[in-house]
RODO-2510 file (C-alpha; in nm, 4 decimals, decimal comma):
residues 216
     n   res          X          Y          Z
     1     x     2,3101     0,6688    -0,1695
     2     x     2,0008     0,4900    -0,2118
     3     x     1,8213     0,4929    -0,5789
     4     x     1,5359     0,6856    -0,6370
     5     x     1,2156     0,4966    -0,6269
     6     x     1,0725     0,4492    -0,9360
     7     x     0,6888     0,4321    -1,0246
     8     x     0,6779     0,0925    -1,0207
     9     x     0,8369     0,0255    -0,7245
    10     x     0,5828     0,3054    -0,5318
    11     x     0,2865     0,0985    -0,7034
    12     x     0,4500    -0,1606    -0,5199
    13     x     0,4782    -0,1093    -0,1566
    14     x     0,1974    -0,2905     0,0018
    15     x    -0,0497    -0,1189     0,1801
    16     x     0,0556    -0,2068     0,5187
    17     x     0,3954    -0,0390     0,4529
    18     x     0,2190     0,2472     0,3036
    19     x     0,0902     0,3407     0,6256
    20     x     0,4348     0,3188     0,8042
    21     x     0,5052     0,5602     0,5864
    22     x     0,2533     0,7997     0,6185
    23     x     0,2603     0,7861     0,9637
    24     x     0,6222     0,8932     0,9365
    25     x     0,4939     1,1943     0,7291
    26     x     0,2518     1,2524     1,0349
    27     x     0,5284     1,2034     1,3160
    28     x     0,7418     1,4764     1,1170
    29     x     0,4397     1,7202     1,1052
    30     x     0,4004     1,6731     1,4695
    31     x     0,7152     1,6122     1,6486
    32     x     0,9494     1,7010     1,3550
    33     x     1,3168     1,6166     1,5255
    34     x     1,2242     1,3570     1,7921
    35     x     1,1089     1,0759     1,5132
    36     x     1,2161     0,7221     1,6293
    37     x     1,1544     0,3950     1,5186
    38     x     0,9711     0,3109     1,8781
    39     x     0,7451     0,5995     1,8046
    40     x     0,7113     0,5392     1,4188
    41     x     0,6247     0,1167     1,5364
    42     x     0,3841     0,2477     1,8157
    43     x     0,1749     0,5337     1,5498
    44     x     0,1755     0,2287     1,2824
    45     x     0,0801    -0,0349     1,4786
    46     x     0,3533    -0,2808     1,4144
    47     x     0,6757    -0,3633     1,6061
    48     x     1,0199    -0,2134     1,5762
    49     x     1,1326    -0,5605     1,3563
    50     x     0,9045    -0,5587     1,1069
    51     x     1,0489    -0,1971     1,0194
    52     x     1,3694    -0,3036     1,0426
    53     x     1,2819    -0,6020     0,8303
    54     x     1,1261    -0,3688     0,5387
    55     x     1,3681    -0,0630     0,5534
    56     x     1,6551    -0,1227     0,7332
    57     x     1,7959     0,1141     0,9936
    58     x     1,6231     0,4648     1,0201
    59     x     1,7781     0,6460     0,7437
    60     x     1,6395     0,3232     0,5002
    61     x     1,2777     0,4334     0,6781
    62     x     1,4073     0,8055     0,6216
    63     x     1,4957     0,7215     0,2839
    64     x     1,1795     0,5118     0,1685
    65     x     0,9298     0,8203     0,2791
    66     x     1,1445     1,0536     0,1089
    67     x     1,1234     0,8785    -0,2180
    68     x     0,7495     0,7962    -0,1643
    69     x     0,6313     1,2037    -0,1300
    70     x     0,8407     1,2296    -0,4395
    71     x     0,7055     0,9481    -0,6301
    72     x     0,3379     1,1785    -0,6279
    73     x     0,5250     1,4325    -0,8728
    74     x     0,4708     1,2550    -1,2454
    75     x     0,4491     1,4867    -1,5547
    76     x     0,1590     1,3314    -1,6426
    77     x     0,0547     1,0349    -1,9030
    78     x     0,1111     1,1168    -2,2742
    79     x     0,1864     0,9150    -2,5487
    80     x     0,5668     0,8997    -2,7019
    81     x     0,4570     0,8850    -3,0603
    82     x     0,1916     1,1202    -3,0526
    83     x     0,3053     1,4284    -2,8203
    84     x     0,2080     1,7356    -3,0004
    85     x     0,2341     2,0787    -2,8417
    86     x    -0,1267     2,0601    -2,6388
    87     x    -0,0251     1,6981    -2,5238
    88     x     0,3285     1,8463    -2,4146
    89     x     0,1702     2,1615    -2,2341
    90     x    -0,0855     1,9425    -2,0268
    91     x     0,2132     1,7162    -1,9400
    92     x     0,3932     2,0258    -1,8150
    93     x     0,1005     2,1127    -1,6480
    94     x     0,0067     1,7901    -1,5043
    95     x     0,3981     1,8259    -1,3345
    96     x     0,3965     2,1580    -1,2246
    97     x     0,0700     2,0754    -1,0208
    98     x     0,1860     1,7656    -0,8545
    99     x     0,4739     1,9452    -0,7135
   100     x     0,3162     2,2577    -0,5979
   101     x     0,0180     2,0549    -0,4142
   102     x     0,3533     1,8445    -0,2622
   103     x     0,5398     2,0763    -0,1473
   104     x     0,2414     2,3121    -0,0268
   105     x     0,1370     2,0324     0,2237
   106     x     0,2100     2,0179     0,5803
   107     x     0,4341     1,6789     0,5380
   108     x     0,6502     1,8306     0,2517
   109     x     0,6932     2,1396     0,5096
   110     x     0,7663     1,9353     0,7833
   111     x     1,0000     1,7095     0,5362
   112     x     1,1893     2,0085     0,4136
   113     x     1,2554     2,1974     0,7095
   114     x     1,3996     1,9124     0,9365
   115     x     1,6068     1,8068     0,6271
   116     x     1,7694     2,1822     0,5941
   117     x     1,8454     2,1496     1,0036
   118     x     2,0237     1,8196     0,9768
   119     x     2,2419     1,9426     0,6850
   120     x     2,3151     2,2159     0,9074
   121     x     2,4273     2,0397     1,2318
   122     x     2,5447     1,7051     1,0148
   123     x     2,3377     1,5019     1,2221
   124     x     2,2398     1,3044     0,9754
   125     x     2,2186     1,2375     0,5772
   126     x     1,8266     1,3420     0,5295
   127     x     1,9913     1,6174     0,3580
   128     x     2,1212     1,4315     0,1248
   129     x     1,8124     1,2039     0,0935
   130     x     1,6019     1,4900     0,0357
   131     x     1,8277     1,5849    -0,2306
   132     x     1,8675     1,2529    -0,3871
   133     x     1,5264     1,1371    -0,4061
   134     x     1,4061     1,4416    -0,3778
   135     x     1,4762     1,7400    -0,6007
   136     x     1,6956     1,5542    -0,8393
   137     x     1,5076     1,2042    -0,8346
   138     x     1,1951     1,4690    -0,9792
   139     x     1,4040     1,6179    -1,2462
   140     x     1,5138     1,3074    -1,3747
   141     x     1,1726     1,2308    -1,3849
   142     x     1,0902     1,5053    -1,5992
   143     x     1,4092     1,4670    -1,8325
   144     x     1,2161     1,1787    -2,0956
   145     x     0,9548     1,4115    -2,1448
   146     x     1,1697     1,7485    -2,2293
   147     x     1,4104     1,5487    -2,4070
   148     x     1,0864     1,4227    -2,6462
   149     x     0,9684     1,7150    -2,6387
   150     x     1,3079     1,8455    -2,8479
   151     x     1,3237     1,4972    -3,0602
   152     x     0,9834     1,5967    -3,1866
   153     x     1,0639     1,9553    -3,2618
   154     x     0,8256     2,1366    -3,0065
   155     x     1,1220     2,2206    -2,7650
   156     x     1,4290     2,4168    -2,8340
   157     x     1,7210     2,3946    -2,5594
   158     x     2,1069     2,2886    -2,5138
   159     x     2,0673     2,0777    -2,2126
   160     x     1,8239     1,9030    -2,0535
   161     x     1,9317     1,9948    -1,6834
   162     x     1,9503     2,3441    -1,7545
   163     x     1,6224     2,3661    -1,9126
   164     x     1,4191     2,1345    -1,5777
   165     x     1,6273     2,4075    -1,3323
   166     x     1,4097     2,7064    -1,5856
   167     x     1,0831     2,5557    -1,5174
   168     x     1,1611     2,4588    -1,1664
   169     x     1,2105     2,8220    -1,0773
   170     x     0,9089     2,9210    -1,3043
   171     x     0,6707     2,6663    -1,1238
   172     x     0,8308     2,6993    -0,7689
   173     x     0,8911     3,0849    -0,7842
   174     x     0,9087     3,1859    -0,4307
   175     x     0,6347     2,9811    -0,3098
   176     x     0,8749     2,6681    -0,0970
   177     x     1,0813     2,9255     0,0770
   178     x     0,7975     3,1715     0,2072
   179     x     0,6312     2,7560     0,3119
   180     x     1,0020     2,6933     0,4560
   181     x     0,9809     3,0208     0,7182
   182     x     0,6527     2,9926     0,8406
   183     x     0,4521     3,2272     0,5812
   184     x     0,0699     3,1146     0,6281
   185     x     0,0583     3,1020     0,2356
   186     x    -0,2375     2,9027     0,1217
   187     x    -0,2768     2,7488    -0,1893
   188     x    -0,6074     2,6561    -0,3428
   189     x    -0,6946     2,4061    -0,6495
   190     x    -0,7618     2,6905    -0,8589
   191     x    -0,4572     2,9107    -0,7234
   192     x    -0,2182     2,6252    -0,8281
   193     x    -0,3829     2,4790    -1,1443
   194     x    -0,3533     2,8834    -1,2505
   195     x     0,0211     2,9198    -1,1500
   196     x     0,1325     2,6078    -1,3194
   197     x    -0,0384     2,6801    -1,6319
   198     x     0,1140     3,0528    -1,6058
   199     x     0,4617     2,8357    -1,5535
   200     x     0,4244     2,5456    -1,8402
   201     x     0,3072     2,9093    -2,1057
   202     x     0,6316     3,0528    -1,9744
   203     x     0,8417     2,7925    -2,0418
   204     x     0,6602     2,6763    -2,4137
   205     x     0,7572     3,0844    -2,4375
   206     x     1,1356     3,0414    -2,3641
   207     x     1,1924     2,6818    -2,5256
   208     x     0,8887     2,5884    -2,7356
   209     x     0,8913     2,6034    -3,1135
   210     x     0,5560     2,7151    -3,2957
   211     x     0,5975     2,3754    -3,5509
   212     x     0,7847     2,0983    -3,5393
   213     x     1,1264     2,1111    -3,6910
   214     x     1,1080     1,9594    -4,0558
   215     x     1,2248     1,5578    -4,0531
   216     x     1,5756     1,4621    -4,1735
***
């Protein structure tokens, strides 16, 4: 399985292969099973060898959008030896908005639902992409800044997985499935800087500690 991409390396792509990549995004929105690398060369403007050259085969191509939607979802900027509980909440925040304005759009929908139909049939691995550089490329992604959050006293939990899968469910609720069948749930700035607030204060409720824990 291919590594998740990491900031750095998204900051990287050029942007020449940025645009193969969104127009994969757009191919999936459009034609969702019946993506090629003809059709992905002919939307991008650039031949079937320079793809191969950059990603490979088509689950590399597969592989390198997947892990470039999921590179948008960051938990924000914050400083290591200065989080405090308002510089941990906004952080939260910060997260819990990336994700919902990803997985709200019509790309993440497209993403998502050809993903769950190849895992179904086996036709191919973008199930396991997805899931790779997907769900659990994001929670590692969130990990430093829960497991600072406990060295510095402002969170309380046992395990760092356990505690990302809590404020998955309280910033995702059941917002990705209704998406995933075709509810015509939209999702304005305000609507989803509101719910992941109402997330990150449920969360801070469960794990958060009013002070920080007295040094050793």
């Amino acid at each position: 399985m291919t590594d998740p991409i990491t900031d750095s390396q998204a900051e990287a792509l050029t942007p020449r292969q940025l645009a193969v990549l969104d127009a994969v995004l757009g191919l999936m929105v459009e034609k969702g099973d019946q993506l090629t690398m003809a059709a992905v060369a002919r939307r991008a403007s650039c031949s079937k060898e320079t793809l191969y050259k950059w990603f490979g085969d088509r689950d590399g191509l597969l592989t390198a959008t997947v892990q470039w939607q999921a590179s948008k979802v960051r938990a924000g900027n914050y400083d290591r030896q200065k989080l405090d509980a308002l510089s941990l909440r906004d952080s939260l925040i910060r997260f819990a908005v990336n994700w919902l304005e990803v997985i709200s759009s019509p790309t993440s929908i497209a993403l998502n639902r050809l993903a769950i139909s190849h895992a179904a049939t086996h036709e191919s691995n973008l199930g396991g992409i997805v899931l790779a550089n997907g769900r659990f490329a994001i929670g590692e992604r969130l990990r430093p800044l829960l497991e600072d959050g406990r060295a510095t006293g402002l969170l309380d939990f046992d395990d760092a997985e356990t505690a990302f899968r809590t404020f998955f469910g309280l910033v995702g609720r059941d917002v990705q499935i209704r998406l995933l069948l075709g509810d015509a749930l939209k999702l304005s700035g305000a609507e989803i800087e509101r719910d992941a607030a109402r997330a990150a204060d449920q969360f801070l409720a469960l794990h958060g500690r009013a002070r920080p824990a007295p040094k050793a």
